[in-house]
C-alpha positions in Angstrom: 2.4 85.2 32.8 3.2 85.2 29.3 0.8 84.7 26.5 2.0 83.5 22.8 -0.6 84.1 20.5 -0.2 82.6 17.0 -1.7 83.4 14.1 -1.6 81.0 11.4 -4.6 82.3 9.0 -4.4 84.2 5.5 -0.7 84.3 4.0 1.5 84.9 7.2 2.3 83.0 10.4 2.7 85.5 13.1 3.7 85.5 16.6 3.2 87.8 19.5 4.1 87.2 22.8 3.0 89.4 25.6 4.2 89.5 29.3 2.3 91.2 31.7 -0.3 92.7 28.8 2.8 94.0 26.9 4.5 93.0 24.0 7.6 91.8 24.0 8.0 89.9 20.8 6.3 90.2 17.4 7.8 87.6 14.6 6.6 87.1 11.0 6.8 84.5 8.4 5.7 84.5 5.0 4.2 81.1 4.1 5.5 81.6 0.4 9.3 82.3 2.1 9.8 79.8 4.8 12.0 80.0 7.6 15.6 78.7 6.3 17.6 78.8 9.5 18.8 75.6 10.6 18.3 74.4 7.2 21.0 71.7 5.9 22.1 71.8 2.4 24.8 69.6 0.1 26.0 72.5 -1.5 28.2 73.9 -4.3 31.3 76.2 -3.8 30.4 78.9 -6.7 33.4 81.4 -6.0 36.2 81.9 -3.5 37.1 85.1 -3.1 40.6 85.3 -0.6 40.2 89.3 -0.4 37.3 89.0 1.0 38.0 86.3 2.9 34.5 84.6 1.9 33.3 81.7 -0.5 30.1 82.1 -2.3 28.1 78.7 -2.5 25.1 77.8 -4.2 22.8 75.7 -1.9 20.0 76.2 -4.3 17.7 79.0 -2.6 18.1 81.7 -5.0 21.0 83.9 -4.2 24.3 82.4 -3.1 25.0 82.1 0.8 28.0 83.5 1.7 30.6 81.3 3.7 33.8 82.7 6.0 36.9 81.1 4.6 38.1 81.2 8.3 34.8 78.8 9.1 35.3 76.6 6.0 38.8 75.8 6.7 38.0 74.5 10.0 36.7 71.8 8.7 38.3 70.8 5.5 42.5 71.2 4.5 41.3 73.7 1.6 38.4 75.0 -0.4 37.7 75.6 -4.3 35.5 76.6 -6.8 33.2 73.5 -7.6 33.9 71.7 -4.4 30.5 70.0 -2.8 30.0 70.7 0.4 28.0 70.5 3.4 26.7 73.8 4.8 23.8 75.1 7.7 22.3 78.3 7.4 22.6 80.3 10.4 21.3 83.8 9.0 18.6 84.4 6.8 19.1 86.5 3.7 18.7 90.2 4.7 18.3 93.2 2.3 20.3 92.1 -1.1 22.6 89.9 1.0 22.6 86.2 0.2 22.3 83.5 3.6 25.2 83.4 6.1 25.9 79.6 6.0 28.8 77.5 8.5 30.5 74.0 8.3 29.7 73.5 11.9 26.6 72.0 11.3 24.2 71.7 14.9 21.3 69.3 15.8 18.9 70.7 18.6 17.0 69.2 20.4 14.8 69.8 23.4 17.3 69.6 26.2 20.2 69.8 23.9 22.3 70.4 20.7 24.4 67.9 19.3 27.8 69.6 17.7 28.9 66.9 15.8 32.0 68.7 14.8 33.0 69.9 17.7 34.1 67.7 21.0 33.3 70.6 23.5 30.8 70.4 26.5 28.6 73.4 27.2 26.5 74.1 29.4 23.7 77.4 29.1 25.1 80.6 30.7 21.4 80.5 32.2 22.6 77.6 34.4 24.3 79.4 37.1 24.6 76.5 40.1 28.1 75.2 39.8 26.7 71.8 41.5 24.2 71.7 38.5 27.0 72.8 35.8 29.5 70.0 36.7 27.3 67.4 37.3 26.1 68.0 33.4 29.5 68.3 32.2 30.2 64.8 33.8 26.6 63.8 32.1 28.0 64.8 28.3 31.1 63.1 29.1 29.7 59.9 29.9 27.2 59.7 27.1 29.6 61.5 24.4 30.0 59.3 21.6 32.7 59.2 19.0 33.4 62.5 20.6 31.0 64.4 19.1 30.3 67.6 21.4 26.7 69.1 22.8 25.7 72.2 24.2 23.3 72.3 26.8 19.9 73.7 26.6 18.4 75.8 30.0 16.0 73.1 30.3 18.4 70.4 30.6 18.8 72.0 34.1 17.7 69.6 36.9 16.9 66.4 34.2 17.9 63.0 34.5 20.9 61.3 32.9 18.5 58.9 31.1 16.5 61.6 29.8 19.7 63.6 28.2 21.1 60.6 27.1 18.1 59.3 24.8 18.0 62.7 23.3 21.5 62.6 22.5 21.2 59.1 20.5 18.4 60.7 19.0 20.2 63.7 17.6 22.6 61.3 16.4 20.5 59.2 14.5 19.4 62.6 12.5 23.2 63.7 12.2 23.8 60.0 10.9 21.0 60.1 8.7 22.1 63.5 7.2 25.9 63.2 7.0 25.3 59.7 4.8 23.6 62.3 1.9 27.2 64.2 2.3 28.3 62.5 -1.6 24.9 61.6 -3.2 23.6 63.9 -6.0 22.0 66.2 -7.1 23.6 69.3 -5.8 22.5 71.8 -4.3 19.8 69.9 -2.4 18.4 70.3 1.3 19.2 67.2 3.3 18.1 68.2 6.4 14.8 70.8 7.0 14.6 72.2 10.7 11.4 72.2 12.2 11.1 75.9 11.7 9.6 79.3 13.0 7.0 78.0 15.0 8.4 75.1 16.8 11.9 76.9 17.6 9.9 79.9 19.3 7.9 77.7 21.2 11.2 75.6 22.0 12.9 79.3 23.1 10.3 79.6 25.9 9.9 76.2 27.5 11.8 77.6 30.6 9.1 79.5 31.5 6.6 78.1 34.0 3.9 80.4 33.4 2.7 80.9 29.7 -0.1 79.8 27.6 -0.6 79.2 24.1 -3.4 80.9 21.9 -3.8 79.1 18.4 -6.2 80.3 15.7 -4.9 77.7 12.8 -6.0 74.3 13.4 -3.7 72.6 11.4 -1.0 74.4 13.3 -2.8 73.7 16.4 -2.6 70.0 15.4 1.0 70.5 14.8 1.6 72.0 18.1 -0.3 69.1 19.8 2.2 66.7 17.8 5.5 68.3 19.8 3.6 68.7 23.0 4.6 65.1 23.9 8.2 65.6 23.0 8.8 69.0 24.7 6.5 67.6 27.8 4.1 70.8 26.9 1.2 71.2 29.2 -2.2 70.1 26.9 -3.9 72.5 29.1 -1.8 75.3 28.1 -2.8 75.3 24.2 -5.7 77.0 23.6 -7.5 76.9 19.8 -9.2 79.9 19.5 -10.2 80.3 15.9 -11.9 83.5 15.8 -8.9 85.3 17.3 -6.6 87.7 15.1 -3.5 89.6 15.9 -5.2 92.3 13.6 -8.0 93.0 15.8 -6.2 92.5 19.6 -5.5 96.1 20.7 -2.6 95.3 23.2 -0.5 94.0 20.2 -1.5 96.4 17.6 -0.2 99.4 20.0 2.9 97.2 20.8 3.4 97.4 17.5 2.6 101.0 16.6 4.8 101.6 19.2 7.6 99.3 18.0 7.4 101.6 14.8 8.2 105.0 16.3 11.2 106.3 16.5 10.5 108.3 20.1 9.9 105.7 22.9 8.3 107.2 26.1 10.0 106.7 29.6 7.6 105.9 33.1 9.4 109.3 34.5 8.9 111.7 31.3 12.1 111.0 29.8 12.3 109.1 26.4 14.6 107.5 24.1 15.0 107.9 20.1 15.8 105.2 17.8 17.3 105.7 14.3 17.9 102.6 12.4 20.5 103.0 9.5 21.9 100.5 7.1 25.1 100.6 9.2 24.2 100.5 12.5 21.2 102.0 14.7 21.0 104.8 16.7 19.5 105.3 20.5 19.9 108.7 21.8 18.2 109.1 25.6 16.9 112.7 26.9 15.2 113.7 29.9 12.8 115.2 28.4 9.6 116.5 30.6 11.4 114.6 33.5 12.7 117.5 36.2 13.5 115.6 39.0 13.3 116.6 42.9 16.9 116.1 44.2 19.6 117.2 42.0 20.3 117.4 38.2 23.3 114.5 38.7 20.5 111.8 40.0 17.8 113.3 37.4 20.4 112.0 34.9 20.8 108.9 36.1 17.2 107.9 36.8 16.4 108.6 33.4 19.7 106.4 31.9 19.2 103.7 34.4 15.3 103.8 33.4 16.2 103.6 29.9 18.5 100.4 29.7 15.7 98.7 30.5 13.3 99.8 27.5 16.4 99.8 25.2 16.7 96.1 25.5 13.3 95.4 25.5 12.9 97.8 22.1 16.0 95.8 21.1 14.2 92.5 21.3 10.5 93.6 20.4 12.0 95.3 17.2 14.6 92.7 15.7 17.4 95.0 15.7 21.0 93.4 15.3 24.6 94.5 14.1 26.2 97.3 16.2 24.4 99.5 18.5 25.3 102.6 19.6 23.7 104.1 22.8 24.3 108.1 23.3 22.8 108.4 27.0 22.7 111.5 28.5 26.6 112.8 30.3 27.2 111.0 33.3 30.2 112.9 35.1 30.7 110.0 37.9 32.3 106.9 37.1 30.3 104.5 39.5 27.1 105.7 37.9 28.2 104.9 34.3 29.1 101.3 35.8 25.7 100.9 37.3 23.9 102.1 33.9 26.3 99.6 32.2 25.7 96.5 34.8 21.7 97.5 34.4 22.3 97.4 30.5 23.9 94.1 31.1 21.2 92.5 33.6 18.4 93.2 31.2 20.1 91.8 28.2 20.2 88.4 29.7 17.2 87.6 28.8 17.4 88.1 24.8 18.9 84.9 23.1 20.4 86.6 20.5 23.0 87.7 23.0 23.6 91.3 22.8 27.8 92.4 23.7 28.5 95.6 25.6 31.6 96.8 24.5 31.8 99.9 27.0 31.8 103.6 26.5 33.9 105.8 23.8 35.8 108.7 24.7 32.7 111.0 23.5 30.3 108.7 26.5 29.0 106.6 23.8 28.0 103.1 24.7 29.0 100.3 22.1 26.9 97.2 21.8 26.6 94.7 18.9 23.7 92.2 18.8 23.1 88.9 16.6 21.3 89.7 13.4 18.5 86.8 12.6 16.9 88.2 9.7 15.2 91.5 8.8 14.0 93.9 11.7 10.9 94.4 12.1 10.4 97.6 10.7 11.9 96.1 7.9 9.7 93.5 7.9 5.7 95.6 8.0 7.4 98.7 6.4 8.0 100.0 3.0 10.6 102.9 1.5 8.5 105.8 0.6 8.0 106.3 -3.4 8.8 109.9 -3.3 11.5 109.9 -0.9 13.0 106.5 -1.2 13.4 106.4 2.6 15.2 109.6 3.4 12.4 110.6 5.5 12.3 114.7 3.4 10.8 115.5 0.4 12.6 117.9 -1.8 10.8 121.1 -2.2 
């Protein structure tokens, strides 16, 4: 069972969810700087810069989002300095970096997400019955209007044309609504406000059959309440328990203590390090106390097959994205490096920010990159130390 415990009280929204007493995911959100994916903005080009292949635009949040040219053009013949456009944020600002913002602006919905730019069908990569796949495909095609494109969602798996088919409308009378603001001033101004952090992590986990829902906020438990006729959520499951705090619940406090080390323990002895850098992070994986009884060959890969499945857990729980580099220990045979790869790959399915193994260097280093969504976690609850600035050694 999974359990998603919310905590909506003091100046933070925060939300743990736990499978099988352990955490897997810990999310926070400060009230006084909301959630801005999904966000729609009319917006202002501010700069275009060809070297860097990027157009800085003004959507009025602060610092200016930054824009591929290679998305921008996709869209439009050609892009300047003061043209008004119409931009998504699909990437929070991170560090001193402004939001990453697209053209291809998305509507999601509950079993869907309308593409209004785009005239593709897609179906979720969790869907894995061909029967299921082509008879949505044929669904899309028949309700598809003025060719706008959807992708979709896992739980559109096994739902009724009817059902698919309002939700589609629906999305288009938002997209309607929205693209109709595309000339009117002032600019910047947001057009379109996604439902936000709670709502899309509850949407992320409607799959699941088994979960409940722990509240401690009643106005977000009102909220919640609200949706639970629209995502068919189970009353039952949705629990307000006021006196609750993430603070006080031991499971998630060592989840997260955990979550904050840089030495993970492994079931057999063995344990992984992770270094996160502003360039990419760092997962080195050692034996350690682990002996083994037959040879030193299958000691190796135990401990590299037992630790793809706490890197991508650590990957998830911890918020790490950009490129990943995994130094396990020497594997000489090539069927075991396979299998440690395939395991990598199995246990990566499900993490939605969709992690991409790239294989193994020359030097047996495994190359992954994984979508960044805003800061990491340890980003997030930690602080660079005054003396050190972050180093991690003092000088003496």
């Amino acid at each position: 069972m999974k359990k998603i415990y919310i905590d909506g009280k003091h100046n933070q929204n925060k939300i743990a969810i736990l499978k099988n007493k352990k955490l897997i995911e810990y999310h926070i959100e400060e009230k006084k700087n909301e959630d801005l994916i999904g966000n729609i903005y009319r917006a202002r080009v501010s700069n275009v810069l060809k070297g860097m292949e990027a157009a800085f635009v003004d959507i009025g949040e602060g610092k200016n989002a930054y824009l591929p040219l290679d998305d921008a053009i996709k869209n439009m013949d050609s892009i300047k300095s003061g043209d008004e456009i119409m931009v998504q944020i699909i990437k929070e600002p991170y560090d001193k970096k402004g939001a990453k913002i697209t053209t291809d602006l998305t509507i999601p919905g509950r079993y869907l997400v309308l593409t209004p730019f785009s005239r593709s069908i897609n179906i979720s990569r969790r869907i894995k019955k061909e029967s299921e796949v082509n008879r949505l495909k044929s669904i899309g095609k028949d309700i598809r209007i003025d060719n706008m494109g959807m992708i979709m969602r896992t739980l559109s798996d096994s739902i009724d044309k009817e059902s698919i088919a309002e939700e589609y409308e629906y999305l288009l009378e938002i997209f309607t609504k929205v693209n109709a603001q595309r000339n009117f001033l002032p600019t910047p101004k947001l057009i379109y406000k996604d439902l936000g952090f709670i709502y899309r992590r509850i949407r992320d986990i409607l799959h699941i059959d088994d979960y409940k829902i722990i509240v401690n906020n009643k106005k977000i438990y009102g909220q919640i309440l609200q949706w639970a006729e629209y995502l068919d959520l189970p009353v039952d499951q949705i629990i307000l328990k006021e006196e609750f705090s993430i603070e006080y619940n031991p499971i998630i406090q060592r989840g997260i203590e955990k979550a904050l080390n840089k030495k993970v323990a492994l079931q057999s002895g063995g344990y992984i390090v992770i270094d996160e850098m502003e360039a990419l992070t760092a997962i080195d994986v050692n034996t350690g106390k682990y002996t083994g009884d037959i040879s030193y060959e299958k000691t190796i890969f135990k401990t590299n097959m037992e630790a793809t499945k706490e890197i991508a857990r650590q990957l998830k729980l911890r918020n790490i994205g950009g490129i990943i580099i995994i130094d396990f220990i020497d594997m000489k045979n090539k069927e075991d490096i396979s299998k440690v790869l395939s395991s990598l790959k199995y246990y990566f399915k499900e993490d939605k920010n969709q992690p991409n193994i790239y294989g193994m260097t020359k030097l047996g280093l495994a190359e992954i990159t994984r979508k960044r969504t805003g800061s990491s976690l340890y980003s997030q609850i930690t602080s660079k130390c005054s003396k050190c600035q972050g180093r991690g050694r003092i000088k003496i």
